[in-house]
C-alpha positions in Angstrom: 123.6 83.2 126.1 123.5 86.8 125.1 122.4 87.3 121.6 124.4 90.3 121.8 127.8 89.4 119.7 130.7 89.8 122.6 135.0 90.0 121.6 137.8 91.1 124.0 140.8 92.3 122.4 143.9 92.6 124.5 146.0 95.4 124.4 148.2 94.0 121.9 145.2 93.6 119.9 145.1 90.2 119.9 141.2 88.3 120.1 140.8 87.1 123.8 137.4 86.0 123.6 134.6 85.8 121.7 131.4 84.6 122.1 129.1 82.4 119.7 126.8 85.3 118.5 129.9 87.5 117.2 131.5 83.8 115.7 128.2 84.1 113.4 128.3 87.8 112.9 132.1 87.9 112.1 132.9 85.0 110.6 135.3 83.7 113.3 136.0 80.3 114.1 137.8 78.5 117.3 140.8 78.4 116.7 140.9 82.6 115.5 141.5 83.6 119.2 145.1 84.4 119.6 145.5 86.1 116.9 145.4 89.7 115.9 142.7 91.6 114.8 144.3 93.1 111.9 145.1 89.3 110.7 141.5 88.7 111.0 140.2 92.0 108.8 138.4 91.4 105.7 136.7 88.5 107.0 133.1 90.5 107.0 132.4 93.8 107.8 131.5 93.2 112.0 135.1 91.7 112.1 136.5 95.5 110.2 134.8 97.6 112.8 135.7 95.3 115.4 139.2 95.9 114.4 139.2 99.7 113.9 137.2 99.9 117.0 140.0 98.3 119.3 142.8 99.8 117.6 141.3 103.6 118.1 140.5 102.4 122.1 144.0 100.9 122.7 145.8 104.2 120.9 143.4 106.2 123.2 144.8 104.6 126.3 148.3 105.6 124.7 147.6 109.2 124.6 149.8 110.9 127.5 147.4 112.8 129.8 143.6 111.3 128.5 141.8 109.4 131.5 140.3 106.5 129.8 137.4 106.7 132.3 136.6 110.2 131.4 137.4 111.0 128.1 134.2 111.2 125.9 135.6 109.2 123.3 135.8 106.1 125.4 132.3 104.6 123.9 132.2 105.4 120.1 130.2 102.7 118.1 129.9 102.0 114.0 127.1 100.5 111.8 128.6 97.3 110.3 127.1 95.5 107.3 127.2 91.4 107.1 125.9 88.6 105.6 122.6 90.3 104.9 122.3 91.4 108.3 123.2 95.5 110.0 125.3 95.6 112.9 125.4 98.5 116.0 129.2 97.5 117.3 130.5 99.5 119.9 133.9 99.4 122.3 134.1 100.2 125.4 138.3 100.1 126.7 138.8 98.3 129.5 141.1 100.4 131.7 144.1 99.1 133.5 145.0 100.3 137.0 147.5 102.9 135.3 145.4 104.3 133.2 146.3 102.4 130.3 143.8 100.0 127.9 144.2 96.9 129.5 141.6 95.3 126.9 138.7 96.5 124.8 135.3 95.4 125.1 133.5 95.0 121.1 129.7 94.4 121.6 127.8 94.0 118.3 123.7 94.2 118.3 122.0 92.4 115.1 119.5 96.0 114.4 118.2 94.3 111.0 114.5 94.5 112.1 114.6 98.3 113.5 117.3 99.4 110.1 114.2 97.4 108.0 110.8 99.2 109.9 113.0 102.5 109.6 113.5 102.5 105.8 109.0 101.1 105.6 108.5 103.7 107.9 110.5 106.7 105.8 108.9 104.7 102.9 105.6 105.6 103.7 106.5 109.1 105.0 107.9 110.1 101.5 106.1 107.8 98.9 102.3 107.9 97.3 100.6 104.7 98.9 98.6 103.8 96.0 101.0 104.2 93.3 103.9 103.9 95.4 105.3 106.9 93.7 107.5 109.8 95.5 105.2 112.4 96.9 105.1 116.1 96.6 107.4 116.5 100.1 109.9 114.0 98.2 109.2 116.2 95.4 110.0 118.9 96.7 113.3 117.6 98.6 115.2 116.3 95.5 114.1 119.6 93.3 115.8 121.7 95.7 118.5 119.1 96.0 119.0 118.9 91.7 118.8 122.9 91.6 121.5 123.1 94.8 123.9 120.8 92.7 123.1 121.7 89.1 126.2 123.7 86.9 124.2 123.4 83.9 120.2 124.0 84.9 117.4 122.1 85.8 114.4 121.4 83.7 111.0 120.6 85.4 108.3 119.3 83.9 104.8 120.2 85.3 101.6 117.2 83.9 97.9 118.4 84.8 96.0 115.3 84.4 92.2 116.0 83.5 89.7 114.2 85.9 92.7 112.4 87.8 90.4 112.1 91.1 88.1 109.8 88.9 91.0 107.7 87.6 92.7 107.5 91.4 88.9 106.8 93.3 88.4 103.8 90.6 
């Protein structure tokens, strides 16, 4: 009952489980568990990172000498794009009592809402709220930017309005 979006992925990379939130999120239907990730890419972009995800925890179990358990690349996570919807997925291996990936973990979190009041929030931070047009720190950020990048020079253009106070109070 999670709305988190759950998978399993055996070591052999093959879908274990999956539960109804990450069926939604990645396109996946019943009868997809069994098979292998990489026959399931391309499906959406949740379903990608769950596949890249799993295959970079299994090789890590793989690696002669890495302790699973300790190794600081045991949690990494990717922002996955889907159906109009942004995904946090992240896989955490599942270790095996030699060491080994026994199965990875893919947990997906729908972050839509916080992705959508981030870019209103920046919005604000870097835009005019009257005329909605970039202000002088946004300015200031992409003139540096253009003069950083430019090989053939940068034109600025400067406009003094007269009695613009007047025109923005009314």
């Amino acid at each position: 009952n999670t709305p988190a979006a759950l998978a399993r992925v055996d070591a052999d990379g093959c879908l274990q489980f999956v539960n109804e939130a990450m069926r939604r999120a990645a396109s996946l239907t019943e009868d997809d568990l069994g098979r292998t990730v990489k026959e399931l890419s391309g499906r959406s972009a949740v379903m990608d990172a769950v596949r890249a995800l799993s295959h970079h925890m299994i090789a890590l179990g793989t690696e002669p000498g890495v302790d699973v358990e300790a190794d600081p690349r045991r949690l990494i996570s990717m922002s996955a794009p889907s159906g109009g919807h942004w995904y946090d997925v992240r896989a955490v291996p599942e270790p095996a009592p030699d060491g080994s990936v026994d199965s990875v973990l893919v947990v997906a979190r729908d972050v839509t809402r916080f992705r959508e009041a981030q870019d209103r929030l920046t919005h604000a931070a870097t835009h005019d709220s009257l005329t909605g047009l970039p202000n002088r720190d946004l300015a200031r950020e992409r003139a540096v930017a253009a003069l950083a990048t430019s090989r053939g020079g940068t034109a600025l253009l400067l406009l003094d309005l007269d009695r613009f106070k007047l025109v923005n109070d009314s």
